[in-house]
C-alpha positions as CSV (number, residue, x, y, z in Angstrom):
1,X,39.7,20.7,-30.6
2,X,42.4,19.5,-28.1
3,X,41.7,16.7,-25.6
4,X,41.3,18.9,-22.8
5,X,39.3,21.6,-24.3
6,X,37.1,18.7,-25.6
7,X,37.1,17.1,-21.5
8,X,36.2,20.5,-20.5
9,X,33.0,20.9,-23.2
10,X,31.8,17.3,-22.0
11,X,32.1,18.7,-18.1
12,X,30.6,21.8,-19.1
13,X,27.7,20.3,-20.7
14,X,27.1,17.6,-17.6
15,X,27.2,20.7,-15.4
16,X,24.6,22.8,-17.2
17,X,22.3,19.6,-17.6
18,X,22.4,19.0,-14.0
19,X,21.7,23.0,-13.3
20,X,18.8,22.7,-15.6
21,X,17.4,19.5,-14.0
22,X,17.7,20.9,-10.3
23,X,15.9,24.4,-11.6
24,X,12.7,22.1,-13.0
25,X,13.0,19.6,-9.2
26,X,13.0,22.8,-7.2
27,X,9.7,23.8,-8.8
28,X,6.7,22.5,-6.7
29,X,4.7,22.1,-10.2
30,X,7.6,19.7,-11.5
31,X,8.6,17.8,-8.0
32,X,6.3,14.9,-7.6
33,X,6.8,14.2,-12.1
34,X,10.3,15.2,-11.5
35,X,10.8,12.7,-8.7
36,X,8.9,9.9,-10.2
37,X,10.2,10.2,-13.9
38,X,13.9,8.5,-14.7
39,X,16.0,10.7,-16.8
40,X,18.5,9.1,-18.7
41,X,21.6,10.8,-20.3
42,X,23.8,8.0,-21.3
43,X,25.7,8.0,-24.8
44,X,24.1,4.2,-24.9
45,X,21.8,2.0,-27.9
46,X,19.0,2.3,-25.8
47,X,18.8,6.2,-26.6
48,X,16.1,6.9,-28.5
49,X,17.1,11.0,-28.6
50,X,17.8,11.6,-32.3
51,X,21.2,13.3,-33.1
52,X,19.7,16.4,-33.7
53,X,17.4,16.2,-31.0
54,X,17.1,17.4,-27.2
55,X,15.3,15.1,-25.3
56,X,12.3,12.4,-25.9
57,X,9.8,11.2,-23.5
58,X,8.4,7.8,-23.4
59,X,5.1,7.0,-21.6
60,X,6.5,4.3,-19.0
61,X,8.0,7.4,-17.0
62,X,11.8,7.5,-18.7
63,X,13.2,10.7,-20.4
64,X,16.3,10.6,-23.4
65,X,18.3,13.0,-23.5
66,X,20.4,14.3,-26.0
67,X,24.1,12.9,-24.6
68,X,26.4,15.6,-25.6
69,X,24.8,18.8,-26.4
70,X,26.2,21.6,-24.8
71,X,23.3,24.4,-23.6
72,X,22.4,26.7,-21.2
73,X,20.5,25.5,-17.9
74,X,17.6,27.4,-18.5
75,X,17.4,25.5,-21.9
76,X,17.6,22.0,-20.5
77,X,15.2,23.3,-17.6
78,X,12.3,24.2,-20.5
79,X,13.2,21.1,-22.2
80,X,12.9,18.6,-19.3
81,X,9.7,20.7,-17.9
82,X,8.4,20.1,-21.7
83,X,8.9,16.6,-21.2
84,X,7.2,16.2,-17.7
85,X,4.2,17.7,-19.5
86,X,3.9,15.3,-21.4
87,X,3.4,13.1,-18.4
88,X,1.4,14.8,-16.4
89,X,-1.2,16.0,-19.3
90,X,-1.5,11.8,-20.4
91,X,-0.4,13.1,-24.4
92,X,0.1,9.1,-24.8
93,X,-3.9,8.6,-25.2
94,X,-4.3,6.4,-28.4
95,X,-3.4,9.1,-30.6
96,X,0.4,9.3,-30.6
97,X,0.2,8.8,-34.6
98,X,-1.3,11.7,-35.8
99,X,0.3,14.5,-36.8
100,X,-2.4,17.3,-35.5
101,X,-2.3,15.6,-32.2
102,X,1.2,16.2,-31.5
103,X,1.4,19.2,-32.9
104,X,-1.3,20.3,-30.3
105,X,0.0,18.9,-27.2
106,X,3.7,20.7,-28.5
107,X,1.9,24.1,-28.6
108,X,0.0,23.6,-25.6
109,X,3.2,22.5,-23.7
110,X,4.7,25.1,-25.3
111,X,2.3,27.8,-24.6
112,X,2.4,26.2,-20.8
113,X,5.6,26.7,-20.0
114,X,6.0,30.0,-21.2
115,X,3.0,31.2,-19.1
116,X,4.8,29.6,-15.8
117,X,8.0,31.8,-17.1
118,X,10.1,28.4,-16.2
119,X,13.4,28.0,-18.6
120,X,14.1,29.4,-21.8
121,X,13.3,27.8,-25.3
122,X,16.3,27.1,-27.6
123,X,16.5,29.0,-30.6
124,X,14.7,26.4,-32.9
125,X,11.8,25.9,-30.4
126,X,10.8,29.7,-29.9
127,X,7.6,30.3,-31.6
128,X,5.1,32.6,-31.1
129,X,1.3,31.3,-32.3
130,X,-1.6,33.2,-31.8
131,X,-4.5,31.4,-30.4
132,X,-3.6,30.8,-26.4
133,X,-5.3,29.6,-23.5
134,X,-6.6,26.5,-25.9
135,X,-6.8,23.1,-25.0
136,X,-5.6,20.1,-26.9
137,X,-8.3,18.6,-27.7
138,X,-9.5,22.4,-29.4
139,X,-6.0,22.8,-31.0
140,X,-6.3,19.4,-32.4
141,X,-9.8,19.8,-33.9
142,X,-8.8,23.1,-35.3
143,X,-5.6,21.5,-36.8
144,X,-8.1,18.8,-38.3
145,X,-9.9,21.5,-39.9
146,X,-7.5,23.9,-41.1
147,X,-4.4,22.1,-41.2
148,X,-1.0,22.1,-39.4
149,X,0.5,25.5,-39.5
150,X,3.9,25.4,-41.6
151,X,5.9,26.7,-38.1
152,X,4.4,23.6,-36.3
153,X,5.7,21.0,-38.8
154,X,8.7,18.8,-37.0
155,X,8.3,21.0,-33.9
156,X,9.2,19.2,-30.4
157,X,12.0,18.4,-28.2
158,X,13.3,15.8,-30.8
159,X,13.6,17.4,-33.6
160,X,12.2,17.3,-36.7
161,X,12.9,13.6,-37.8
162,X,10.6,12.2,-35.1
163,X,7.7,13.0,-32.0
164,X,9.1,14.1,-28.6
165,X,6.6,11.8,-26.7
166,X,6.4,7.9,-27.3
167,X,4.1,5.5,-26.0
168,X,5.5,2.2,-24.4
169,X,3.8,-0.9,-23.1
170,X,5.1,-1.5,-19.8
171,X,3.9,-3.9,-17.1
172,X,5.2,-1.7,-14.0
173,X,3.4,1.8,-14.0
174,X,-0.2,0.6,-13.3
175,X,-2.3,3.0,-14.6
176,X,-0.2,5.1,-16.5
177,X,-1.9,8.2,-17.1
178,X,-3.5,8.2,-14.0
179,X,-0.3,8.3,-12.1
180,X,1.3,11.3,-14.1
181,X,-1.8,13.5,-14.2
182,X,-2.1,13.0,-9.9
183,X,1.5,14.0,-10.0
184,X,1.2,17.3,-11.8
185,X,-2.3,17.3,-9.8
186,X,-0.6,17.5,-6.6
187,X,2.3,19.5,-8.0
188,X,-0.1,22.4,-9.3
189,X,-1.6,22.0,-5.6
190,X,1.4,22.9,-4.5
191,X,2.3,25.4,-6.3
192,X,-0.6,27.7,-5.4
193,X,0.0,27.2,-1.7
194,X,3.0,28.5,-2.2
195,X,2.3,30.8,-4.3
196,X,0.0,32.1,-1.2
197,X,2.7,31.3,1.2
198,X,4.7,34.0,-0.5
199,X,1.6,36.3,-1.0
200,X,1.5,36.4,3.1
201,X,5.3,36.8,3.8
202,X,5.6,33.3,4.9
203,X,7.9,32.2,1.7
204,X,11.0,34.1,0.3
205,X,10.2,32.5,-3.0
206,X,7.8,29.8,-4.8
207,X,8.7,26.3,-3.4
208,X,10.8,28.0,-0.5
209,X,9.9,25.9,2.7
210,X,7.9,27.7,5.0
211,X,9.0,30.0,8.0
212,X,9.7,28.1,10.9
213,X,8.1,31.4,13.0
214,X,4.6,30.8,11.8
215,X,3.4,27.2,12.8
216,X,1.4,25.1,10.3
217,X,-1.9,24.0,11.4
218,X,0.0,20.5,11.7
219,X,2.2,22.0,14.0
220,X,-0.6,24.0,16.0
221,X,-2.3,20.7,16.2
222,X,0.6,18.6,17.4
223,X,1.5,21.2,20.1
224,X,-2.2,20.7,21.0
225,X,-1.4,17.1,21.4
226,X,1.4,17.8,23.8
227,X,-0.8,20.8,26.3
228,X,-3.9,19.6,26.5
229,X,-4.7,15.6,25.2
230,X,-2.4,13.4,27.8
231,X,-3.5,10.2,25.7
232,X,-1.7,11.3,23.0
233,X,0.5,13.9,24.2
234,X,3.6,11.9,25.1
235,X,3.7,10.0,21.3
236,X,3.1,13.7,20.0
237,X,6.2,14.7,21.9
238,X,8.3,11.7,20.8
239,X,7.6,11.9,16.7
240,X,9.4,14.4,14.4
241,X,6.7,16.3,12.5
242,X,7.5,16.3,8.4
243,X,6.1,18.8,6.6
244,X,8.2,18.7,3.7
245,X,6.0,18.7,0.2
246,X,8.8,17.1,-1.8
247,X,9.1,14.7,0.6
248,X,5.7,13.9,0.6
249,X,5.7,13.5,-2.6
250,X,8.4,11.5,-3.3
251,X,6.6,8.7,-0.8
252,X,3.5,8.7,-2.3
253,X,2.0,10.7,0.7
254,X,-1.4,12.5,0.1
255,X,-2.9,13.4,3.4
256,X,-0.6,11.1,5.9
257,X,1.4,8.4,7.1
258,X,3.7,7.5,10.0
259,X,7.1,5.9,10.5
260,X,7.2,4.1,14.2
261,X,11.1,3.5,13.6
262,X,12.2,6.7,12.5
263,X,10.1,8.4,14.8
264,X,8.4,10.4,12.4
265,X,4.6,11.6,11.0
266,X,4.1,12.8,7.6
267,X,1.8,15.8,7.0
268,X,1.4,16.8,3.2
269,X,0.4,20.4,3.1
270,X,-0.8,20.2,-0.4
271,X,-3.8,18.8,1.4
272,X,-4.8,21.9,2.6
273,X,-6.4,20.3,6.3
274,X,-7.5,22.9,9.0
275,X,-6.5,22.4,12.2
276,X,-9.2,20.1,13.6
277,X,-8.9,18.1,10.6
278,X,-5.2,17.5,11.5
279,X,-5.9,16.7,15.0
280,X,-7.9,14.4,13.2
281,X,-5.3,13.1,10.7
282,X,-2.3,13.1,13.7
283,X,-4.4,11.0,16.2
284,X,-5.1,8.5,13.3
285,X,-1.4,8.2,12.8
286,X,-0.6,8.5,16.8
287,X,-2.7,5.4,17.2
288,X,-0.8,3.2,14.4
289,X,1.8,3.5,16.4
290,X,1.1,3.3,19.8
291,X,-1.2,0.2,19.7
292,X,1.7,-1.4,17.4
293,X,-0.2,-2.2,14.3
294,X,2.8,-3.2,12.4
295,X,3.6,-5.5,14.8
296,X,0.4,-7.4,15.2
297,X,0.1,-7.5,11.4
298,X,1.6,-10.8,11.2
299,X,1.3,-12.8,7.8
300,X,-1.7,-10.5,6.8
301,X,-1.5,-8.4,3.4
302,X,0.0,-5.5,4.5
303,X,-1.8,-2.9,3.1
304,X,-6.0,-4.5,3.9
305,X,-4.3,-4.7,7.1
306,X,-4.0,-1.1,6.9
307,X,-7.4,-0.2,6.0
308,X,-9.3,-2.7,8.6
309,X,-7.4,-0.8,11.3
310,X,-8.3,2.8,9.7
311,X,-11.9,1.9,10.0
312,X,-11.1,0.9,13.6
313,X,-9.4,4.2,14.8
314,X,-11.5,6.3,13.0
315,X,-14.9,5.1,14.1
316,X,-13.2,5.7,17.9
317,X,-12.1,9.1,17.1
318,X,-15.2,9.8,15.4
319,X,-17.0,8.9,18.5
320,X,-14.4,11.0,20.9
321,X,-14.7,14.1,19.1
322,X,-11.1,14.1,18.5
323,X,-11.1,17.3,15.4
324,X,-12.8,16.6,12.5
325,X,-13.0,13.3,10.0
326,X,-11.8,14.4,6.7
327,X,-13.7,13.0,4.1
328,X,-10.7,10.9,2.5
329,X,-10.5,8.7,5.9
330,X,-12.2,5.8,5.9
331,X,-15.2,5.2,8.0
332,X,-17.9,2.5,8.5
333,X,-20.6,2.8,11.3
334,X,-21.2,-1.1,10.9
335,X,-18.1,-1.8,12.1
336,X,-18.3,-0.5,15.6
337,X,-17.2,-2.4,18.2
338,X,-15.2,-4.7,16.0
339,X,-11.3,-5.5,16.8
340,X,-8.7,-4.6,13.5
341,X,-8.6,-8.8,13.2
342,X,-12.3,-8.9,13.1
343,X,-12.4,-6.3,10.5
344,X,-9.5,-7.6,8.3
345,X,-11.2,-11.3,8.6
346,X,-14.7,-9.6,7.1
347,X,-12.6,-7.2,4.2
348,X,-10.3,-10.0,2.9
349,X,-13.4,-12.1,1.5
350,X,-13.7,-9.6,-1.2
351,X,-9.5,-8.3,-1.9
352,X,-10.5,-6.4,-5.2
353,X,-13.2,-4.3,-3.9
354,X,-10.8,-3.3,-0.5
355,X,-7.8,-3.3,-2.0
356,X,-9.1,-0.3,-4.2
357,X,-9.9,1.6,-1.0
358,X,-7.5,5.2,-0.1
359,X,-5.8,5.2,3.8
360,X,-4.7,8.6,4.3
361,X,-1.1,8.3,2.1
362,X,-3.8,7.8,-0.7
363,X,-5.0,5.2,-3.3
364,X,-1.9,2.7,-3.4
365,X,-2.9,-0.8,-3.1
366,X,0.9,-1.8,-2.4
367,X,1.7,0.8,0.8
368,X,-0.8,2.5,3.2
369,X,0.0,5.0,5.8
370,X,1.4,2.5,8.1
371,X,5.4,3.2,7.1
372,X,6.6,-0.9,8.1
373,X,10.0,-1.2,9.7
374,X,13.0,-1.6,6.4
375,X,14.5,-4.4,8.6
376,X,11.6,-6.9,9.4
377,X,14.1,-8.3,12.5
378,X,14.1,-5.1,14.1
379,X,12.2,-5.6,16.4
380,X,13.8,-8.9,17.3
381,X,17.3,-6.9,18.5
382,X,17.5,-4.8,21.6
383,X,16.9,-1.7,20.3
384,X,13.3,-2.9,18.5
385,X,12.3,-4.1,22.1
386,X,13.0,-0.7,24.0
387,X,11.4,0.8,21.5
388,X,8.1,-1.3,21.2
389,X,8.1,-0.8,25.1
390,X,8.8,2.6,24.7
391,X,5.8,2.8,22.6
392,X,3.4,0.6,24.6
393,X,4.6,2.6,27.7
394,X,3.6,6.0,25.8
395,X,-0.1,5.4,25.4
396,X,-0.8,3.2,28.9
397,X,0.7,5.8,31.1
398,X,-1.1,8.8,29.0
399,X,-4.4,6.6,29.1
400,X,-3.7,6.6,33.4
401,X,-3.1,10.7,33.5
402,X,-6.7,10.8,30.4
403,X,-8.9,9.2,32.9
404,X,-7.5,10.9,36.4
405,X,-8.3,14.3,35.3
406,X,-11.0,13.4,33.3
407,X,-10.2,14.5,29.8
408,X,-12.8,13.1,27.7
409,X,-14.7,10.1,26.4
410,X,-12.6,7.1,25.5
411,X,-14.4,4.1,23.9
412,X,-14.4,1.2,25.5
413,X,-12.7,-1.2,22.8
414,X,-9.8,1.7,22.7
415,X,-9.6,1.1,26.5
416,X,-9.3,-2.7,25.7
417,X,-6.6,-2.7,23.8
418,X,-4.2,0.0,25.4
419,X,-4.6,-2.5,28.6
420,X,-3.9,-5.1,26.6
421,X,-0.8,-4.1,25.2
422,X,0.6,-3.5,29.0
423,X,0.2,-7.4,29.5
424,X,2.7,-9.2,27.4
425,X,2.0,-11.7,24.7
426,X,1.2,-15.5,25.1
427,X,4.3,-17.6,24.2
428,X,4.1,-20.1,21.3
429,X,4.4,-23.0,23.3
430,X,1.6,-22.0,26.0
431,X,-0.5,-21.8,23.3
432,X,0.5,-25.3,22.2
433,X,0.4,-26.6,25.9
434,X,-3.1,-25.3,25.6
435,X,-3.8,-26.9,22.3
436,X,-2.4,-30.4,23.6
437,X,-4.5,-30.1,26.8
438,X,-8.0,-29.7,24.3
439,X,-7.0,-32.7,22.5
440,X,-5.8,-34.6,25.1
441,X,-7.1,-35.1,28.5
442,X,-6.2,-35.9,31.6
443,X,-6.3,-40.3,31.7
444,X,-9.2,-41.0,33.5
445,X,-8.2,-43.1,37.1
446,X,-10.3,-46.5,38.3
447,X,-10.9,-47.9,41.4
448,X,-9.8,-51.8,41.9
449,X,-9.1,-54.2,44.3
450,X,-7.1,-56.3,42.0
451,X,-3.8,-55.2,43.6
452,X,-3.1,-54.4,47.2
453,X,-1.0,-51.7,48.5
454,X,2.6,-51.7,49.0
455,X,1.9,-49.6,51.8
456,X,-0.2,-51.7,53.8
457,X,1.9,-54.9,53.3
458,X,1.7,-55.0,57.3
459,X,-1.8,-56.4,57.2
460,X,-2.4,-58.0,53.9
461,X,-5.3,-60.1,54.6
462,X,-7.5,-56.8,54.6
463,X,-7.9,-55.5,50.8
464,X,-7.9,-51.8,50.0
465,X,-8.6,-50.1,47.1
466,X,-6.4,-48.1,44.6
467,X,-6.3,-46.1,41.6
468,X,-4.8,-47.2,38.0
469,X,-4.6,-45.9,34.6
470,X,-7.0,-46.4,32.1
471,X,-5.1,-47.6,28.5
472,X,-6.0,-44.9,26.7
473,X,-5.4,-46.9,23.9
474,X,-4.4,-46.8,20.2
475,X,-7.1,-43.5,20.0
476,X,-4.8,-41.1,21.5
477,X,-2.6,-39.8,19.0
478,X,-2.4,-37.5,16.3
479,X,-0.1,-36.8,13.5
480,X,3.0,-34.5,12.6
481,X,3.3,-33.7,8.6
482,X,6.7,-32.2,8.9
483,X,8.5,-29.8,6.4
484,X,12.0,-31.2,6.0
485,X,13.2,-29.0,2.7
486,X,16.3,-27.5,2.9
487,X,14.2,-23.7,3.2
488,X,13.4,-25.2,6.9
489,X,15.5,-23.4,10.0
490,X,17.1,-26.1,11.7
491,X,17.1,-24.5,15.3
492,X,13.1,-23.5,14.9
493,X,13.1,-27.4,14.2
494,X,14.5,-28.6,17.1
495,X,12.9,-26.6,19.6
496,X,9.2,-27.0,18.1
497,X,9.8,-31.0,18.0
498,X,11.3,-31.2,21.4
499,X,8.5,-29.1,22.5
500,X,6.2,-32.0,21.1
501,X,8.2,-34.9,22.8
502,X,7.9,-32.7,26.0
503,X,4.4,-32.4,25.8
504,X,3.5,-35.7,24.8
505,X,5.2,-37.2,27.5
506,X,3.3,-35.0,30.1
507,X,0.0,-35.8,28.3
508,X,0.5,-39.9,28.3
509,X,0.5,-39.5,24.5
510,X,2.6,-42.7,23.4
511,X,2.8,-42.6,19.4
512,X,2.9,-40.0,16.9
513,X,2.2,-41.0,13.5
514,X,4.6,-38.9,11.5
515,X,5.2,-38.3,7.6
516,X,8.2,-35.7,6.1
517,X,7.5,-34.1,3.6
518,X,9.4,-31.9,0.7
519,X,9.3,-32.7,-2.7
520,X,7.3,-35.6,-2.0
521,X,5.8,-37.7,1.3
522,X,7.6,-40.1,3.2
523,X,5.6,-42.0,5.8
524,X,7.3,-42.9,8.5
525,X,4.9,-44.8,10.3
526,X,4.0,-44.5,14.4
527,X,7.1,-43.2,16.1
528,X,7.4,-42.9,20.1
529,X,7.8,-38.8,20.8
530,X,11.1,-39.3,22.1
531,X,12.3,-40.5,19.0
532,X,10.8,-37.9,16.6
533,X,13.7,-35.1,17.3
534,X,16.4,-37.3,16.6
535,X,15.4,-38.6,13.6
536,X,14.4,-35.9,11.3
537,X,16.4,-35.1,9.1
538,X,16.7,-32.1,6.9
539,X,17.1,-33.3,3.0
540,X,16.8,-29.7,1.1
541,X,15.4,-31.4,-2.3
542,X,13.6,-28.4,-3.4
543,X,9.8,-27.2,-2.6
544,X,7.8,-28.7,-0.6
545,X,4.2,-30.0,-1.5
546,X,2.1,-30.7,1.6
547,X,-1.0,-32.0,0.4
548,X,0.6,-35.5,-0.4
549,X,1.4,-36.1,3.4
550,X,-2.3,-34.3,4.5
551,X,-4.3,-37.2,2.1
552,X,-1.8,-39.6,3.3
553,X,-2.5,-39.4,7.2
554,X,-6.7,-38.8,6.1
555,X,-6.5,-41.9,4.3
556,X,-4.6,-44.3,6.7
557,X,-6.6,-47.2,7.8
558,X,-4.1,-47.5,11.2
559,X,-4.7,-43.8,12.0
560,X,-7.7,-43.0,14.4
561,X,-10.6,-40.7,12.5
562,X,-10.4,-38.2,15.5
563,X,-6.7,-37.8,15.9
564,X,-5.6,-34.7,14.9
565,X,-3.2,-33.3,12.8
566,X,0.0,-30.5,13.4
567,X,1.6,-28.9,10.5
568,X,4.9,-27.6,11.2
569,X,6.4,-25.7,8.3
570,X,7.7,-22.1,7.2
571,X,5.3,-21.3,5.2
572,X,7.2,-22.2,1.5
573,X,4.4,-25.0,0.4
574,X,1.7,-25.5,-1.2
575,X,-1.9,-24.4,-0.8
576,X,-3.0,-27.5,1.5
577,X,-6.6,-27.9,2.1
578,X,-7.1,-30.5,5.7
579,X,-10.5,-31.8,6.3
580,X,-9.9,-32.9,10.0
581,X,-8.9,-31.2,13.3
582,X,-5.5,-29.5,12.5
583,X,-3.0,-26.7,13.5
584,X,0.0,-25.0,12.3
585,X,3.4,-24.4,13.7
586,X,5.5,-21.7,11.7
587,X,8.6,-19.4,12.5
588,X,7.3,-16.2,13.9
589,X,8.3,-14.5,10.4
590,X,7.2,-17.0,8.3
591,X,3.3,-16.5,6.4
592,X,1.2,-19.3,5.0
593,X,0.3,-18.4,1.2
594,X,-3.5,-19.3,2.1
595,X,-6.6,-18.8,4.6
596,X,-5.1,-20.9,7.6
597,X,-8.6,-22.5,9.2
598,X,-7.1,-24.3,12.2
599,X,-5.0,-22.6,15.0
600,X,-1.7,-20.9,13.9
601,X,0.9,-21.2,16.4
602,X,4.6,-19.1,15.6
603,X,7.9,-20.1,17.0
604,X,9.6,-17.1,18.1
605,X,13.8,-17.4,17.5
């Protein structure tokens, strides 16, 4: 074989594979495995395909195939199908060593695929057995009784030297069987929608997207949205409706979910909602976004974040009639009346038993149905701003049209918070003026004739009282345990310490006790405010351990028991634990890696 005839065979080969791979995507049974599984093709050491193989599957998701062979697509398309069976049946339980086992899962994936009329077998895996419509578990029983048929010895996708299905520890597929057989769950779903779909004209073909002419009950509901709801209508008319099933797939969407910065809702159709249920389901997701829950998530875990503010939302929409609750959203009648933050503060005492709980994308402990911004400083640039206001805007003017025609009920805490969102947010440092102002006082004034006035120095012989200071003493004071590791922004440094000086001066607060702190404290005794921002400096040794400076200040015999304590770091410490009066001051992206039980206040850039 010449070098370009032998070029042309690899080409050929690649191009057929790739036919046969895009044949088993297309098909909504195989499009969630299909997705989710890696394929691997490379002529490399870590291919387990034997040489006279076609393909082997390993539980942790990733798919051999053979490197070079040269077939048809519908051949590769049966083989890879084979393998996603594999997968989405769980053959990997505990009893990949026995012989009758495998042989049973190959017949029944066999037996499978030919039913569904996907692919065509290669020569050496075309069999014909006679008992169908059997199980594994049957097939394997009646192998343990009766032995392996001679046809069925060495049968499989890798040949006859070794099983086409090989179990793997891996640490990153939690669950493993669980996660394939909800794949080919949802696939199967799928499938008979659109197997319906084409029954009623509204499909060309199995896994053709619908017609655009007949509107989905998602679509019915979102036009509802837009005629007759004004609270919602004009964040119904802003968001692209995605109906895709791949899609939906392919992000781990089971019922729902919503993307604020793309501007679009996810509706999976495999969940087979009427329309009041997806007036339900679009609401839910209309409110994410219009009372900016990503936003005010903060430092909380993302995803019991999630699920406090799906209790929220759906006990209002249960009590505004808005469609009909599914029974996969979350709902607690306890919880009325309660803010998102109250909720989240009552779920994260008990993270295991919440974090198992399904938000309408479905049971992911990682991601809920809230899709979170890919650039966390969006919102930060111009465009994030006029969008959050866009946003904001949205749902206080539609609230303003809801109540002048008198649409329906609205709960009260609902009400609350669209008003709240019109007013903007308290700045960091009015909430540390505010902070300063509980700890420290105006000075109290006395009256005394010690002094006269320079004012009446006409008549002097006649005293007159007048107002001094009281020394407030070596009481008023508290301390700073400053972060000066090298993870520390500089410019969120300066303006949070000359903020301090600022406020110290105004408040007649003299000395600040002050210790730095990275790898380890250094005490650096009573400083006067003004001095504090010009002598910090930054030393970048490392981490930065806290609790050293924290026992430090507690323990000082020259520091006052009452004086309290601010914290200014970004969040890269240690898990501290303060026993006095304290607070936090932390860049606004910046999260503490515990329970924070004093004030947290976040320096916006």
């Amino acid at each position: 074989m010449t070098k370009k005839s032998k070029e042309e065979s690899v080409n050929k080969a690649l191009s057929n594979f790739s036919k046969g791979q895009s044949l088993v995507e297309k098909h909504p049974i195989f499009t969630g495995l299909a997705y989710s599984a890696r394929v691997y093709r490379a002529d490399a050491n870590e291919n387990v395909c034997p040489k006279d193989g076609w393909a082997v599957t390993q539980s942790n998701g990733v798919i051999w195939a053979h490197p070079r062979r040269l077939a048809d697509p519908e051949e590769w398309a049966y083989v890879l199908g084979h393998c996603l069976l594999h997968l989405g049946f769980d053959h990997f339980r505990g009893r990949t060593k026995e012989m009758e086992w495998i042989a049973a899962c190959e017949v029944f994936c066999h037996q499978f695929l030919c039913d569904l009329k996907i692919g065509k077998p290669p020569a050496e895996l075309h069999i014909e057995f006679a008992s169908r419509a059997q199980s594994e578990e049957r097939l394997y029983q009646r192998f343990k009784e009766d032995g392996i048929p001679a046809q069925l010895v060495g049968f499989g996708t890798a040949g006859p030297s070794m099983p086409d299905f090989l179990y793997v520890q891996s640490r990153y597929v939690p669950s493993p069987g669980k996660y394939w057989t909800d794949k080919l769950g949802q696939g199967i779903s799928l499938a008979v929608q659109s197997a319906v779909n084409v029954a009623g004209g509204l499909e060309p073909y199995l896994g053709a997207e619908p017609q655009k002419s007949k509107l989905s009950p998602a679509a019915r509901a979102r036009r509802w949205f837009i005629d007759a709801y004004p609270l919602l209508g004009a964040l119904a008319a802003a968001f692209k409706l995605i109906e895709d099933p791949a899609i939906c797939i392919r992000m781990g969407i089971s019922v729902a979910a919503i993307s604020s910065e793309m501007k679009e809702i996810y509706m999976n159709p495999a969940a087979g909602m009427d329309i009041e249920e997806c007036k339900f389901v679009m609401a839910h997701e209309f409110l994410h976004a219009g009372l900016r829950h990503e936003l005010r998530q903060e430092s909380r875990d993302a995803y019991l974040w999630n699920v406090a503010c799906d209790y929220v939302i759906n006990g209002w929409l249960t009590e505004m009639s808005v469609g009909a609750r599914p029974p996969s959203a979350l709902y607690d009648p306890e919880l009325k009346g309660l803010s998102a933050e109250s909720v989240y503060d009552r779920i994260a005492s008990d993270l295991r038993t919440y974090r198992k709980l399904a938000t309408l994308r479905g049971n992911n402990g990682d991601c809920g149905d809230i899709i979170f911004p890919g650039d966390s400083a969006l919102w930060d640039k111009g465009e994030g701003i006029s969008l959050d206001e866009f946003y904001r805007r949205c749902l206080a003017q539609g609230l303003s049209y809801h109540e002048e025609i008198g649409r329906g009920y609205i709960p009260s805490g609902l009400i609350e918070e669209i008003k709240a969102l019109s007013q903007p947010p308290m700045p960091w440092d009015v909430e540390l003026a505010q902070w300063f102002d509980h700890h420290f006082p105006p000075v109290d004034m006395r009256r005394t004739y010690a002094r006269p006035s320079r004012r009446q120095s006409a008549t002097p012989d006649i005293p007159r009282p007048s107002y001094q200071a009281i020394d407030p003493g070596e009481s008023r004071t508290f301390g700073v345990v400053l972060d000066t590791s090298g993870s520390m922004d500089r410019n969120l440094l300066a303006k949070a310490l000359g903020a301090i000086a600022s406020y110290c001066n105004s408040r007649d607060v003299r000395y600040v006790r002050v210790v730095f702190c990275d790898a380890a404290p250094y005490d650096q005794g009573f400083m006067s405010a003004d001095d504090i921002a010009g002598r910090v400096k930054v030393k970048g040794r490392g981490g930065t351990i806290l609790q050293p400076g924290i026992n430090l200040l507690e323990g000082a015999s020259d520091f006052p028991d009452t004086g309290p304590i601010l914290i200014i770091t970004d969040g890269f410490c240690d898990n501290i634990r303060v026993k006095r009066e304290h607070a936090f001051l932390i860049p606004s992206y910046g999260r503490l890696p515990f329970a924070p039980n004093g004030k947290v206040f976040r320096i916006s850039p």
